[in-house]
C-alpha positions in Angstrom: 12.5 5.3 16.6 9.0 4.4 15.5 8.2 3.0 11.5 7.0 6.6 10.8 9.7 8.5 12.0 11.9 5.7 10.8 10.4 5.8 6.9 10.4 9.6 6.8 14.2 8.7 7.4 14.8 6.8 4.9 14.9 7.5 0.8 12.0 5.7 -0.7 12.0 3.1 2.1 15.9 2.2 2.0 18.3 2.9 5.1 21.5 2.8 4.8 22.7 -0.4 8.0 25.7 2.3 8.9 22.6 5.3 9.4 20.7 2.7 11.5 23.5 1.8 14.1 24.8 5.1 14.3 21.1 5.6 15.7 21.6 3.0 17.8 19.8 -0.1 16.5 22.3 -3.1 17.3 23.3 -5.2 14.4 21.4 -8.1 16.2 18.2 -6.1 15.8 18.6 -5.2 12.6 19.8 -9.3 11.6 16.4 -10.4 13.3 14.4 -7.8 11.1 16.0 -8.7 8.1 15.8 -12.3 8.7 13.0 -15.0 6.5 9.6 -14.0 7.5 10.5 -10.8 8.8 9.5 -7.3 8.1 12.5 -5.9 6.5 15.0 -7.3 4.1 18.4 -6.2 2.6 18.3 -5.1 -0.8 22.2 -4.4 -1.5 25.0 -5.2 0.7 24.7 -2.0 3.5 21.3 -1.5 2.7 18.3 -2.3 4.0 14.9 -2.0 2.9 12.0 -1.2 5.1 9.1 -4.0 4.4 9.6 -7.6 3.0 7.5 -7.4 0.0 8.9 -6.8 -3.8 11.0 -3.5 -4.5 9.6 -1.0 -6.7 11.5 0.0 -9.7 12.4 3.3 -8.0 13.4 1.4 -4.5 15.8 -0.4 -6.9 16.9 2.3 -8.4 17.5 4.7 -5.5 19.4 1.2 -4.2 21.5 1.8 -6.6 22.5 5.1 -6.6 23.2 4.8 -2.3 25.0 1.6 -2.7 27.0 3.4 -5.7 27.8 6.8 -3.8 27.0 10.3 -4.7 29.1 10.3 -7.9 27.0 7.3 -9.6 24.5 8.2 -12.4 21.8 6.0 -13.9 21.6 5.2 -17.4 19.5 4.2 -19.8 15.6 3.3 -19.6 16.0 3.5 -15.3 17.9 7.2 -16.0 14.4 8.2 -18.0 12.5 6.7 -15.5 14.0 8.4 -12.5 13.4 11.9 -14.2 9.8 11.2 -15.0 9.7 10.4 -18.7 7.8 7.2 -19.6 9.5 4.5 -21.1 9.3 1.2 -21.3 11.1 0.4 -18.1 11.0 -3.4 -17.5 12.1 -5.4 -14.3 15.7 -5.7 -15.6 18.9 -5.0 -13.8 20.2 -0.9 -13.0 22.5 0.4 -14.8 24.9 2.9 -13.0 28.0 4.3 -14.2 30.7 5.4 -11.1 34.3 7.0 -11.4 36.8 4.4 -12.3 38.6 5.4 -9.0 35.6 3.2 -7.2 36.4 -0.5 -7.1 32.8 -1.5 -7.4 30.8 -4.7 -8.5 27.9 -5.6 -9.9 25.5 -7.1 -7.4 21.7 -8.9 -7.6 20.1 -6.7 -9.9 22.8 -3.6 -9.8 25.2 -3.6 -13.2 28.1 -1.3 -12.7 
């Protein structure tokens, strides 16, 4: 799988390390890639984000939401932000809101 194909994959640049061995990249492959100095590096535990440089807001906060699972929401300033209205979004942690049901916590820059 080349970058392009590869980044047309993902969701604004984050793959999902499950997605990417069940396409058949080994776990050593991904390591290496993920590793100092390489080109990729792993934004929340299972996920992996596809260039080594600084995350935008929205990488963060579409982060989020995978790491959370498709019953997550975003609040606050990063919920306005997602939908396109301007705040003033700063480079603070995402807040997500999940079913009580998931035993989730918060991580790096992720509050749950």
């Amino acid at each position: 799988m080349d970058y392009e194909e590869l980044w047309a994959w993902s969701d604004s640049g984050i793959v999902r390390v499950a997605d990417l061995r069940a396409a058949g990249m080994s776990g050593y492959a991904i390591d290496h890639r993920c590793a100092p100095g390489g080109p990729w590096q792993r934004i929340l535990p299972g996920l992996v984000l596809l260039h080594n440089g600084s995350p935008t807001q929205r990488q963060r906060r579409r982060a989020a939401l995978l790491y959370c699972g498709e019953d997550a929401v975003l609040t606050g300033r990063a919920a306005l932000a997602e939908f396109g209205y301007s705040s003033s979004e700063s480079i603070s942690d995402v807040h997500v809101l999940v079913p009580h049901s998931q035993r989730l916590q918060s991580v790096r820059f992720l509050t749950v």
